[in-house]
C-alpha angles and dihedrals in degrees: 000000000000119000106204102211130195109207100189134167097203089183089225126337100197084121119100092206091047091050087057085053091049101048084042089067094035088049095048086050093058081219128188104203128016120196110189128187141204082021082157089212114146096182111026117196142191089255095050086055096042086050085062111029125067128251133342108293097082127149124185164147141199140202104210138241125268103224103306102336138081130006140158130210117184115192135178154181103258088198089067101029131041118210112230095160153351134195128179132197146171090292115011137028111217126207127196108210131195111201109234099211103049101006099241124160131228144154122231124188130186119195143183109206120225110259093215113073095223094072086043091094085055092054090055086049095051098047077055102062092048096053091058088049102081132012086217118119106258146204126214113199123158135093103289094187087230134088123189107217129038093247095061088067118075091238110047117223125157133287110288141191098268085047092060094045086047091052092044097048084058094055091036085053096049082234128153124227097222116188122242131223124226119055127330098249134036088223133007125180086359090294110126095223119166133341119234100255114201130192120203122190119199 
């Protein structure tokens, strides 16, 4: 079965034009499953979610902004995904799906990295924990704040500290680095350009 996915960092959609913008996109992808960050949504509601997601069969669940940073709202096509269980934390909302055509189980979290370096270490936690939640194979998409090469940053530098942890959690993890299609950045010169789009086959 393949799970079309949208991994998105919106930067805020408080906006009621942006969030056209946004449903337009998400409508034109045909995704399954849609994982946007910094909503900067404090309060999400139903009508926020049915205002960027497409028909009447969503599911979701949020992790909430911190004043007026950060946020996460995962949604979905309950036709095509059933709901067995959700946990959110500081930095990522995690969703145990059950495929409705074949039954099959996966995890899906959706994160929004912390921008200051000291709560870095509790991010990595907290990806841990998760991962010793459920057996299930799992998917990680979000904006983790952090790259792990030079050339994944719009400005190229050299390889630091929080690049080689990076880099370490997603071994540790047994975790796979899977490119993305669309543009490199979400946004780049304060232009919004492409999503990162993601096709999983089970």
């Amino acid at each position: 079965m393949k799970i079309k996915i949208i991994s998105w960092n919106v930067r805020g959609a408080n906006d009621r034009a942006k969030r056209k913008v946004i449903k337009a996109l998400i409508r034109s992808q045909r995704a399954d499953l849609v994982c946007l960050q910094e909503t900067k949504i404090q309060d999400m509601s139903r009508e926020i979610v049915h205002s960027l997601g497409v028909g009447r069969f969503l599911g979701w669940g949020a992790m909430s902004a911190r004043g007026a940073a950060g946020g996460v709202v995962v949604f979905w096509d309950k036709r095509v995904l059933e709901l067995v269980g959700m946990e959110v934390g500081l930095f990522s909302i995690s969703c145990r799906f059950k495929n409705c055509e074949d039954g099959f189980l996966w995890t899906f979290t959706g994160v929004y990295g912390p921008t200051l370096k000291r709560n870095r270490e509790l991010f990595w936690e907290e990806l841990g924990a998760i991962r010793g939640l459920w057996s299930d194979p799992w998917c990680i998409g979000g904006d983790f704040n952090v790259v792990r090469f030079p050339s994944e940053r719009s400005r190229e530098g050299r390889i630091t500290g929080s690049m080689r942890r990076f880099s370490e959690v997603i071994e540790e993890l047994a975790l796979r680095d899977m490119s993305l299609h669309g543009g490199p950045f979400t946004w780049t010169g304060g232009l919004m350009v492409s999503p990162g789009l993601g096709w999983i086959v089970f």
